[in-house]
C-alpha positions in Angstrom: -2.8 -41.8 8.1 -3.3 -44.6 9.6 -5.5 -45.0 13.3 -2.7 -45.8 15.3 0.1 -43.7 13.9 -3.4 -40.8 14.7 -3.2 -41.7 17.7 0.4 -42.1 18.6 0.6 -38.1 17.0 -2.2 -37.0 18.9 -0.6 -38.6 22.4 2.9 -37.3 21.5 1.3 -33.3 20.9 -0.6 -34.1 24.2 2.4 -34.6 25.5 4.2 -31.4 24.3 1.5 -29.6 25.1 1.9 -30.4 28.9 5.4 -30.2 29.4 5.4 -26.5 27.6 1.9 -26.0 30.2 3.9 -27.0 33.0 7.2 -25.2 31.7 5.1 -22.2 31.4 3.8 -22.5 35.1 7.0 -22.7 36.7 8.9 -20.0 34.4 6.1 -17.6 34.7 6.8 -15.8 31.4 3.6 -13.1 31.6 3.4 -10.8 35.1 2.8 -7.5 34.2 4.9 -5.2 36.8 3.7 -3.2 39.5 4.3 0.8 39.6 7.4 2.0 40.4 8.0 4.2 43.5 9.1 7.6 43.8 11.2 6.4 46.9 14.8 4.6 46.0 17.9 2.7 47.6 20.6 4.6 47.7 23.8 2.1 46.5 26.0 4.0 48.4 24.1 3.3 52.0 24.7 -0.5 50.8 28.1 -0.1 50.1 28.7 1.2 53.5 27.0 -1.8 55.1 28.2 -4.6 53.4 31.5 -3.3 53.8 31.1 -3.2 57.6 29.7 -6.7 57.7 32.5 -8.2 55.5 35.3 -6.3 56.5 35.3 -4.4 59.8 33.6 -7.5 61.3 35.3 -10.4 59.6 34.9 -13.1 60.5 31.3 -13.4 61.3 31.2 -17.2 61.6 29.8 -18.6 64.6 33.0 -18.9 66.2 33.5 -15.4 66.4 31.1 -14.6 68.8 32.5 -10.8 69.1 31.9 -10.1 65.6 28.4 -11.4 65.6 27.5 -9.6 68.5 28.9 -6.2 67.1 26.5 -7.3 64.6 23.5 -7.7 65.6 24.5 -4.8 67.7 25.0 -2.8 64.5 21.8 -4.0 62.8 19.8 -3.2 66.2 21.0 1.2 66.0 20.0 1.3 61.7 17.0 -0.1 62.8 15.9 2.0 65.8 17.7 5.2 63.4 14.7 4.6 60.8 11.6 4.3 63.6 11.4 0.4 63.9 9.6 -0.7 66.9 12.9 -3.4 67.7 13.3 -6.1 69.7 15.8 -9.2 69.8 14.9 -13.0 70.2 17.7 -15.6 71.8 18.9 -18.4 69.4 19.7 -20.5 71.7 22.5 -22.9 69.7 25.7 -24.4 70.4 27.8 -21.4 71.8 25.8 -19.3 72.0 22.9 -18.0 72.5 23.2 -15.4 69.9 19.9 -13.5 68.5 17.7 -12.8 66.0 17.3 -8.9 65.6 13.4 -8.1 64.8 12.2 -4.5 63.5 8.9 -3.5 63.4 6.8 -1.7 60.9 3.0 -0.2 59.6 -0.1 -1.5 61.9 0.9 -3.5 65.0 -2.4 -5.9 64.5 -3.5 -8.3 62.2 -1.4 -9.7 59.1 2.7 -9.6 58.6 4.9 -9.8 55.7 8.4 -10.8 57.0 11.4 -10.0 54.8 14.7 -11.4 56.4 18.2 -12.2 56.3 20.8 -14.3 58.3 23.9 -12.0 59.1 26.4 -14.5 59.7 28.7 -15.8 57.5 30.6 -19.7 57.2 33.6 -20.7 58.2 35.6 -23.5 57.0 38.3 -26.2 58.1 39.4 -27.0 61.5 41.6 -25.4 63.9 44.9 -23.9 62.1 43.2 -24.9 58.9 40.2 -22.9 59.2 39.2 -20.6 56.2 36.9 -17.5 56.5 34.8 -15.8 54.2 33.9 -11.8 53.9 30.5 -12.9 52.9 29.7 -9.5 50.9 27.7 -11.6 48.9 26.4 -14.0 51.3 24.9 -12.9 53.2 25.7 -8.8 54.3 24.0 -8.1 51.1 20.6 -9.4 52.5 21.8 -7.6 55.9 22.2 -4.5 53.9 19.2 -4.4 51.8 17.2 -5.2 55.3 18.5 -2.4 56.5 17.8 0.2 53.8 14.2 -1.1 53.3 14.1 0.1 57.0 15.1 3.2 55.8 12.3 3.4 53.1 9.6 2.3 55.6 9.9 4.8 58.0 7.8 7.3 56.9 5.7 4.8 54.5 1.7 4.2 54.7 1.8 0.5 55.0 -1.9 -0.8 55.0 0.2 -4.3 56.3 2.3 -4.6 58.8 6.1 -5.5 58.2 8.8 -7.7 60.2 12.0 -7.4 58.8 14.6 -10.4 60.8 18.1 -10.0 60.8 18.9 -14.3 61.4 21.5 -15.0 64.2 22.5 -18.5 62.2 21.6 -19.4 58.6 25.5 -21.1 58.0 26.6 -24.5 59.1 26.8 -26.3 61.5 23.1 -24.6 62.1 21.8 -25.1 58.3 18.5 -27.1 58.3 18.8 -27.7 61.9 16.6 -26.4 65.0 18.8 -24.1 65.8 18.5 -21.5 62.6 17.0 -18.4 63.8 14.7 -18.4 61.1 13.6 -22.1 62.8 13.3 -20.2 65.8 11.7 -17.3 64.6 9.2 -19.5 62.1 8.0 -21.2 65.1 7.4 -18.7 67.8 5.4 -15.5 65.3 2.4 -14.8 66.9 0.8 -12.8 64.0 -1.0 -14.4 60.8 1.8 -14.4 58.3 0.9 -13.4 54.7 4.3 -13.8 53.1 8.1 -14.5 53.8 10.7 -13.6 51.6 14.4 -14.6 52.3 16.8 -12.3 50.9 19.5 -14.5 50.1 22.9 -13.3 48.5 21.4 -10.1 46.3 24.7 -8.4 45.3 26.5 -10.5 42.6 26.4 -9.9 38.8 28.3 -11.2 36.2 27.0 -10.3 32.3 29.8 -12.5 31.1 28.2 -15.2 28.8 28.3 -18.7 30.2 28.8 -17.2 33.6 25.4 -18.5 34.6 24.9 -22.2 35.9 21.6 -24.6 36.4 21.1 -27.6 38.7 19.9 -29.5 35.6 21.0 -28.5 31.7 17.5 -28.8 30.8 16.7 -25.6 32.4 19.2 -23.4 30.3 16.2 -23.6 27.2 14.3 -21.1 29.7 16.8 -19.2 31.9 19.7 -16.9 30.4 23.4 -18.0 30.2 23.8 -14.6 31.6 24.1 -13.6 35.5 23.1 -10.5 35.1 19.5 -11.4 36.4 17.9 -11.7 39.7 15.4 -14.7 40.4 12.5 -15.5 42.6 12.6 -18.8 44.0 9.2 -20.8 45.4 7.8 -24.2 45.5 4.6 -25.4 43.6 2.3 -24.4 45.8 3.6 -20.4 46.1 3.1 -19.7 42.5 1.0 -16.9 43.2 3.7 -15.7 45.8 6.1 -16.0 43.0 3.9 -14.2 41.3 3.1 -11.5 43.3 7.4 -10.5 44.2 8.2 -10.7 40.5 5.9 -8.1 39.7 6.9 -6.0 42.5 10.8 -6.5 41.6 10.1 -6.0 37.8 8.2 -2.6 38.8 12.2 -1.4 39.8 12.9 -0.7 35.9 16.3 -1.6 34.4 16.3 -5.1 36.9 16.0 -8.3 35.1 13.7 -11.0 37.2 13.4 -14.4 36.2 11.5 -17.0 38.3 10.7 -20.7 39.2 8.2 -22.8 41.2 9.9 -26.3 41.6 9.7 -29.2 44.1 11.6 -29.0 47.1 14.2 -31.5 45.9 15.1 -29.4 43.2 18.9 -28.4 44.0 18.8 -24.7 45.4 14.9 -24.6 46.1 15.1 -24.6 49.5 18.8 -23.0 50.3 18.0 -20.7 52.7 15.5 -19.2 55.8 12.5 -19.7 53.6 12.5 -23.5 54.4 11.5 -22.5 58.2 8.5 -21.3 57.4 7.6 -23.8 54.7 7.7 -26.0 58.2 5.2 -24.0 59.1 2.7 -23.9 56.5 3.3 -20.4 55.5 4.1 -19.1 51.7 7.8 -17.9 51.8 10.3 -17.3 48.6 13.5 -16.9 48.0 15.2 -13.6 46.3 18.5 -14.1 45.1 21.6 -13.8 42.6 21.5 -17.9 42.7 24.6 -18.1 44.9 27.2 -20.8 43.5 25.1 -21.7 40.4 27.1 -17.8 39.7 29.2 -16.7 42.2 32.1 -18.7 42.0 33.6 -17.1 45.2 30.6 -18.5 47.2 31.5 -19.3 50.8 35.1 -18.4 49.9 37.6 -16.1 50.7 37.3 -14.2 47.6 33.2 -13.4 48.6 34.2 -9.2 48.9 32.6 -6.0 48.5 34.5 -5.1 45.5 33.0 -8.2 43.7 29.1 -6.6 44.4 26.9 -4.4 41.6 25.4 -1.9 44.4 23.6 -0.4 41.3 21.4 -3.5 41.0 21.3 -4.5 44.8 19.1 -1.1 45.2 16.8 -2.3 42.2 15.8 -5.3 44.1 15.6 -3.3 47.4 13.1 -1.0 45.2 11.3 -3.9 44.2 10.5 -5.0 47.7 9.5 -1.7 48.8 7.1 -1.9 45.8 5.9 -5.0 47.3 5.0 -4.2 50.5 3.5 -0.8 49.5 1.2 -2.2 46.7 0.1 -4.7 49.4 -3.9 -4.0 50.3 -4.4 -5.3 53.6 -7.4 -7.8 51.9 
């Protein structure tokens, strides 16, 4: 063979080679899962609370200030009901202030894990052409998973301390402005944070083939066509993050994980509380059912609780509970 055609070949498998590398990296096909507990979700404590969120309190847009009240008011009693040491922190935004609802967990010194949540849900339109959303998916089934983790950690040895944050205001006209709670609440912990994670939309599951979508095509060689999965979402620099909540959500046997590490500009990288804390130089992911890359009822009026697998919500609550009771305190 001739020398250049060698080394055209040879620059051509280099090439290969990196791409699969990097493909590797950011798909994270080897994590080998953590134990599972002997301590579970119960679907039926999920059902109940989504159901309250998205239909005894809708609307819970920000222009219902009622509804998020009763709320956070709501969130406040399952908190104190499982032993959280609770407090709230004013949002102050535009109508409000309303408030991010904080429970307490596991040694009150030294390094957190957050896990949170926003509890409100979008609105549309304007005036008499305003549209509402349930928001089962997005977001009560964060809310409700936050809430039956607090059930799970009440009587649980933590060796880390835990904050989980109900978020006052996650939708527009608040998203990636000052006035998120999770902005507020990013920028005002006192405690050295190990590790956020953002439970965003955890409810929605379709098995239906094709019913999964990508930002880019390319990524359909690597991910299933499948919604049937739930995915861990971080940026370049929280691949060990990544890492670490895959194996703690594929220790909740029967619960498909999949995962990425992508730049920020990625569509869907950044969609939810996480971002705040990136601001903040602290590792943060995202858990979710990939909102409208699946649902298609996302931030519509069709988002309801009959639409959710609570079967497969308590699998990822399992899996976080696995997290922050493998965690070692090093």
């Amino acid at each position: 063979m001739p020398i250049l055609k060698k080394k055209l070949s040879f620059s051509l498998f280099a090439i290969f080679i990196s791409i699969m590398s990097g493909a590797i990296i950011l798909y994270q096909p080897w994590v080998t899962p953590l134990s599972s507990s002997q301590q579970h979700a119960d679907p039926q404590r999920l059902e109940k609370d989504v159901r309250y969120f998205s239909e005894t309190l809708y609307p819970r847009s920000a222009d219902r200030r009622e509804h998020l009240d009763a709320a956070a008011k709501y969130i406040t009693q399952g908190f104190e009901q499982h032993g959280a040491q609770v407090s709230e922190q004013a949002v102050p935004v535009t109508g409000g202030p309303f408030r991010n609802i904080i429970a307490r967990y596991g040694p009150q010194q030294g390094p957190v894990i957050i896990i949170g949540a926003h509890y409100d849900a979008v609105a549309g339109g304007d005036g008499e052409a305003m549209h509402y959303t349930p928001g089962a998916d997005d977001n009560a089934s964060g809310v409700a998973g936050l809430l039956e983790l607090a059930r799970l950690l009440q009587h649980a040895p933590l060796k880390t301390g835990v904050e989980l944050v109900a978020y006052a205001s996650e939708e527009p006209p608040f998203f990636r402005s000052d006035e998120m709670g999770s902005a507020v609440h990013a920028s005002t912990v006192q405690r050295p944070v190990k590790l956020m994670v953002a439970l965003e939309m955890i409810g929605y599951y379709d098995s239906q083939p094709g019913s999964q979508r990508y930002p880019f095509s390319a990524l359909s060689a690597l991910y299933p066509d499948r919604g049937d999965f739930i995915a861990v979402i971080g940026r370049l620099n929280d691949i060990s993050a990544v890492r670490e909540v895959k194996a703690a959500l594929l220790g909740a046997e029967g619960l498909p994980v999949y995962s990425i590490n992508a730049p920020e500009w990625v569509p869907g990288i950044d969609f939810s509380d996480h971002m705040n804390y990136w601001r903040q130089s602290i590792s943060a992911v995202m858990i979710t059912d990939t909102a409208f890359y699946r649902n298609t009822e996302y931030h519509q009026p069709g988002d309801t609780a009959d639409r959710l697998d609570y079967g497969k919500m308590a699998r990822v609550v399992d899996g976080v509970f696995i997290l922050l009771m493998n965690d070692k305190n090093e």
